[in-house]
N, CA and C atoms as an extended XYZ file, in Angstrom:
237
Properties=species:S:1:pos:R:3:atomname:S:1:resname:S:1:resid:I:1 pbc="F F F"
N        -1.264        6.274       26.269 N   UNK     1
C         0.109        6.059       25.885 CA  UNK     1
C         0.178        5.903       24.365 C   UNK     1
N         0.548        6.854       23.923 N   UNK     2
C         1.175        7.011       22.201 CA  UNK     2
C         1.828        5.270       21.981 C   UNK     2
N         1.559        4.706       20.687 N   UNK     3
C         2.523        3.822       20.306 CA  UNK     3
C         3.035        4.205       18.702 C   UNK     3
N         3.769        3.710       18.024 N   UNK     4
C         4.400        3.419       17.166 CA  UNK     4
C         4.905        2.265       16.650 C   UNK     4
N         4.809        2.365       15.157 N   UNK     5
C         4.825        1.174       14.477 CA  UNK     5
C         6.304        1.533       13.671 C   UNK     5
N         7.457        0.857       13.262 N   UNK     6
C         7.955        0.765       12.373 CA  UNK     6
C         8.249       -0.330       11.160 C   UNK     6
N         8.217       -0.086       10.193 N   UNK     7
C         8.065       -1.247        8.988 CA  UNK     7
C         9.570       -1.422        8.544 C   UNK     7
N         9.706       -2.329        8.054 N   UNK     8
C        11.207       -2.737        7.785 CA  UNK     8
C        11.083       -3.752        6.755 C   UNK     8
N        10.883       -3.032        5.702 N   UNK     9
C        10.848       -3.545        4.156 CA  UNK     9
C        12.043       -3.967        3.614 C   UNK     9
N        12.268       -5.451        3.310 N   UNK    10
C        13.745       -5.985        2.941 CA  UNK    10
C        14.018       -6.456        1.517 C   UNK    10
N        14.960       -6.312        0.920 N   UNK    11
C        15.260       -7.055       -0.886 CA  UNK    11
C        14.199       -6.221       -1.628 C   UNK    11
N        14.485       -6.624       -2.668 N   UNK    12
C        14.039       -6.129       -3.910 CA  UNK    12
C        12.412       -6.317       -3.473 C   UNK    12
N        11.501       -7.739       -3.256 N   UNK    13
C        10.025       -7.478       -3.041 CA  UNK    13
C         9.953       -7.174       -2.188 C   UNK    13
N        10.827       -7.041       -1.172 N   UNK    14
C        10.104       -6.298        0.269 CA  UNK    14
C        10.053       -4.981       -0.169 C   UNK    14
N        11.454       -4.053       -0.842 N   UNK    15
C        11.198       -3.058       -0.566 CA  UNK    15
C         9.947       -2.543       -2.216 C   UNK    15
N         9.532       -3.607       -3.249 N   UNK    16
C         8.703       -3.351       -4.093 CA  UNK    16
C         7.428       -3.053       -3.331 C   UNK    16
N         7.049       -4.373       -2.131 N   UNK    17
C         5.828       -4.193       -1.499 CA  UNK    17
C         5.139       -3.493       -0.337 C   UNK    17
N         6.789       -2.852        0.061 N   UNK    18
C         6.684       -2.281        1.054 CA  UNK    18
C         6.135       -0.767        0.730 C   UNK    18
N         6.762       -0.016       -0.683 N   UNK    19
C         6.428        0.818       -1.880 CA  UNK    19
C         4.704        1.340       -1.841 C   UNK    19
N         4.318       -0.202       -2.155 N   UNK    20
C         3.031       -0.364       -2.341 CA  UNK    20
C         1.845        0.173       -1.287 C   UNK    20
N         2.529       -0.163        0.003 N   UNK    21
C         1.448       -0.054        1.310 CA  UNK    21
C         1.377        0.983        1.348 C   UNK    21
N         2.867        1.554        1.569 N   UNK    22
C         2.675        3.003        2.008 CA  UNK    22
C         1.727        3.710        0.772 C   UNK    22
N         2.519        3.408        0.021 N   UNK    23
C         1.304        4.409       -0.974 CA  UNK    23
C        -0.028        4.649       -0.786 C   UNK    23
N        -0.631        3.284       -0.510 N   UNK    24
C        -2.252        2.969       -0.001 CA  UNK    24
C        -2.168        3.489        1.159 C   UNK    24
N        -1.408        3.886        2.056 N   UNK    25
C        -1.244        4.341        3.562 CA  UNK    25
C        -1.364        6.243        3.452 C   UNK    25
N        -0.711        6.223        2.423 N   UNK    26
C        -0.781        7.662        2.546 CA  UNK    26
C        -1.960        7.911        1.528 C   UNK    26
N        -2.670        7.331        0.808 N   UNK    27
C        -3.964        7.840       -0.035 CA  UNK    27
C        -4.702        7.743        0.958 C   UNK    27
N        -5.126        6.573        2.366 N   UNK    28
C        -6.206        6.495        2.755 CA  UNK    28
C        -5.822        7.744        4.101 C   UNK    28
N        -4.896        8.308        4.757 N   UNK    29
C        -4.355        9.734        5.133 CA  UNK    29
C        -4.704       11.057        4.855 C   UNK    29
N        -4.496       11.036        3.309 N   UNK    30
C        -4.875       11.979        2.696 CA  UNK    30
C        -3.535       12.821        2.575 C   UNK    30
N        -2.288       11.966        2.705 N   UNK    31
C        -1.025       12.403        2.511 CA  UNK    31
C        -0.525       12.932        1.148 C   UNK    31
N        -0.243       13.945        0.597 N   UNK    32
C         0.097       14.050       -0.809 CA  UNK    32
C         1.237       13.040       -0.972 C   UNK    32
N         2.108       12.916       -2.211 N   UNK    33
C         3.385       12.409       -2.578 CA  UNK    33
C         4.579       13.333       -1.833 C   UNK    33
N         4.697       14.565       -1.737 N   UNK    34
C         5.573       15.402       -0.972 CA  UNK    34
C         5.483       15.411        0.208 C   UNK    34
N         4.347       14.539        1.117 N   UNK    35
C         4.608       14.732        2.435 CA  UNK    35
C         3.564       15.749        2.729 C   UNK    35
N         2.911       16.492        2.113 N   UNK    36
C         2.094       17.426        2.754 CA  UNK    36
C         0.645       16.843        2.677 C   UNK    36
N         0.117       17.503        4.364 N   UNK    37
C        -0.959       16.404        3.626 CA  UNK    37
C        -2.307       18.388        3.637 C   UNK    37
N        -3.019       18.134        3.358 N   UNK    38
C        -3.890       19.041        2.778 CA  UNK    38
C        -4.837       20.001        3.776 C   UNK    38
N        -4.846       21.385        3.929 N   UNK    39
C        -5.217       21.974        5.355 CA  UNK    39
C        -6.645       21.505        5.377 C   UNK    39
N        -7.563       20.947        5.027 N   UNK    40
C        -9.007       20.628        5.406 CA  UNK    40
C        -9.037       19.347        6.332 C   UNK    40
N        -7.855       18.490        5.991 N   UNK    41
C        -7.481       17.493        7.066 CA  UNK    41
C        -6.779       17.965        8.576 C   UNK    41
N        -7.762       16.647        9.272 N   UNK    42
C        -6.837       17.584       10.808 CA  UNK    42
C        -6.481       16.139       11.170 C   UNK    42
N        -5.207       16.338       11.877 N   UNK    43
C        -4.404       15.343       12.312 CA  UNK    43
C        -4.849       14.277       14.170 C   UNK    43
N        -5.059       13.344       13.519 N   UNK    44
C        -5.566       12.957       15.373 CA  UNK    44
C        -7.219       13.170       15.557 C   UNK    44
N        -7.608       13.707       14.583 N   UNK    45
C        -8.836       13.507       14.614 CA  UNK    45
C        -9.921       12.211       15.433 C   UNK    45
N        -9.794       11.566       15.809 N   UNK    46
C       -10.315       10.511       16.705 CA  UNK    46
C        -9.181        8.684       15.419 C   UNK    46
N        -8.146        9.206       14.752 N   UNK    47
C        -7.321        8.532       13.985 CA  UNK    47
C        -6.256        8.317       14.552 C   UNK    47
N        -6.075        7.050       16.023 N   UNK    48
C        -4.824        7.131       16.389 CA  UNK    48
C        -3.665        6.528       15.743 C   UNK    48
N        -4.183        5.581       14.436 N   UNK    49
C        -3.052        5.044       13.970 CA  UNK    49
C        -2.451        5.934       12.753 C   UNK    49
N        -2.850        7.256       12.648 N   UNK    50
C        -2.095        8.559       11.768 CA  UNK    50
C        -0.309        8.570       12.445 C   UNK    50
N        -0.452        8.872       13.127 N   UNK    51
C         0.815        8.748       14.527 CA  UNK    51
C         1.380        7.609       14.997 C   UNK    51
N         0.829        6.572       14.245 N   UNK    52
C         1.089        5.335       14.929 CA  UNK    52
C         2.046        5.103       14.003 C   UNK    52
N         1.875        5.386       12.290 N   UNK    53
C         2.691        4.960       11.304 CA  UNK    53
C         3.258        6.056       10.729 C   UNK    53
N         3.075        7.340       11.139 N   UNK    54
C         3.376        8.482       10.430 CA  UNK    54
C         3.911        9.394       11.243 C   UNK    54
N         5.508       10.454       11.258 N   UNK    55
C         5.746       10.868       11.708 CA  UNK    55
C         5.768       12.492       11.111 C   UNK    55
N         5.450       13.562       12.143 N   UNK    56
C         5.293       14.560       11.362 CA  UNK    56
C         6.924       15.593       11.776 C   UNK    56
N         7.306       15.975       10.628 N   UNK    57
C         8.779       16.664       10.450 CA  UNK    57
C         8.286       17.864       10.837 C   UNK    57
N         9.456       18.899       11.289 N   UNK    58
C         9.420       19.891       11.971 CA  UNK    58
C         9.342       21.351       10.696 C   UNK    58
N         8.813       20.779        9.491 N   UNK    59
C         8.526       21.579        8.225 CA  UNK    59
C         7.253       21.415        7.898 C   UNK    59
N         6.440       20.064        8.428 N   UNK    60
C         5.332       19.876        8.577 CA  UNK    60
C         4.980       18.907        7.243 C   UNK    60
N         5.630       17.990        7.076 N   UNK    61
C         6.152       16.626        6.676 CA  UNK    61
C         5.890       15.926        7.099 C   UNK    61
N         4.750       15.215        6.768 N   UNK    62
C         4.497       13.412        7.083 CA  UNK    62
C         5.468       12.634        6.365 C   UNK    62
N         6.293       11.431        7.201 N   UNK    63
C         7.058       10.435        6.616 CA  UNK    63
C         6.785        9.121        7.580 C   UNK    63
N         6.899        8.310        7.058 N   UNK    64
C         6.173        7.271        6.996 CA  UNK    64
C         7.658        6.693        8.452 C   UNK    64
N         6.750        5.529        9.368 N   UNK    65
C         7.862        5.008       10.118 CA  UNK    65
C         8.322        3.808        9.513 C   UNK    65
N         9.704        4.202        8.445 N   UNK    66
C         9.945        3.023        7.956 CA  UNK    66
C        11.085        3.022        7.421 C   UNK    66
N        11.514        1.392        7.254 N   UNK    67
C        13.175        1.220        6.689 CA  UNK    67
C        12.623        0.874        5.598 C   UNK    67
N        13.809        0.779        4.576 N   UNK    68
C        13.732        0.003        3.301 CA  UNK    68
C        15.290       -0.266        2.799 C   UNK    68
N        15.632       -1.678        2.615 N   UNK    69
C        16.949       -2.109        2.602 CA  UNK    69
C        17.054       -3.021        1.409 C   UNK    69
N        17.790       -2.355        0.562 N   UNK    70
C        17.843       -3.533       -0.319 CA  UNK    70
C        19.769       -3.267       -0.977 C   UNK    70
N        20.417       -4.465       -0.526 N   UNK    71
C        21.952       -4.577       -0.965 CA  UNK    71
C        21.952       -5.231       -2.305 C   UNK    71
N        21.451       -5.760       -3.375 N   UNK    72
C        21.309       -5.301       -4.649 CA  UNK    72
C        21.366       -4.539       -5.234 C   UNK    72
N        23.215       -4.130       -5.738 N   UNK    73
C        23.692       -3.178       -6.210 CA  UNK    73
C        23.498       -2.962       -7.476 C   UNK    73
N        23.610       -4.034       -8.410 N   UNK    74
C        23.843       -3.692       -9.599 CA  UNK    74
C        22.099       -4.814      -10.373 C   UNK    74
N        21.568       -5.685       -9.751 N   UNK    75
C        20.705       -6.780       -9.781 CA  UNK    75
C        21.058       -7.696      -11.106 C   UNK    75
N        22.338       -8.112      -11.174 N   UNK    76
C        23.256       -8.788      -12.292 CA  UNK    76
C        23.416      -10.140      -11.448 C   UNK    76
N        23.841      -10.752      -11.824 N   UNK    77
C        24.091      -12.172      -12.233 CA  UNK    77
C        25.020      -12.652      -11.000 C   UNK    77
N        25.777      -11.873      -10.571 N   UNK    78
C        26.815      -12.255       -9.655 CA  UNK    78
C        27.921      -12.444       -9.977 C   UNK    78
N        28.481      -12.070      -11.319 N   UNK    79
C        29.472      -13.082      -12.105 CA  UNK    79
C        30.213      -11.410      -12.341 C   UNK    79
């Protein structure tokens, strides 16, 4: 049975640190920055958590399973 993870990165440090993982998530993948990840890599390889955190788009796009919310519009004073 397939599972899935989704992350739900909140405010300004959630969504700073949330930034962060994935990044380390997709270097240790082998995900480029565009989502592609590189034909010498094979997907599922005995790696079930590739799929666990990563969804692949129908262009062949890895994107990550995740929110990021931050209602800090302007990050001013309030005034």
């Amino acid at each position: 049975m397939p599972r899935e993870c989704i992350s739900v990165h909140v405010g300004q440090a959630g969504v700073q640190m949330g930034n962060t993982c994935w990044e380390l998530y997709c270097l240790e993948h082998g995900i480029q920055p565009d989502g592609q990840m590189p034909s010498d890599k094979t997907i599922g390889g005995g790696d079930d958590s590739f799929t666990t955190f990563f969804c692949e788009t129908g262009a062949g796009k890895h994107v990550p399973r995740a929110i990021f919310v931050d209602l800090d519009f302007g990050g001013g004073t309030g005034s």
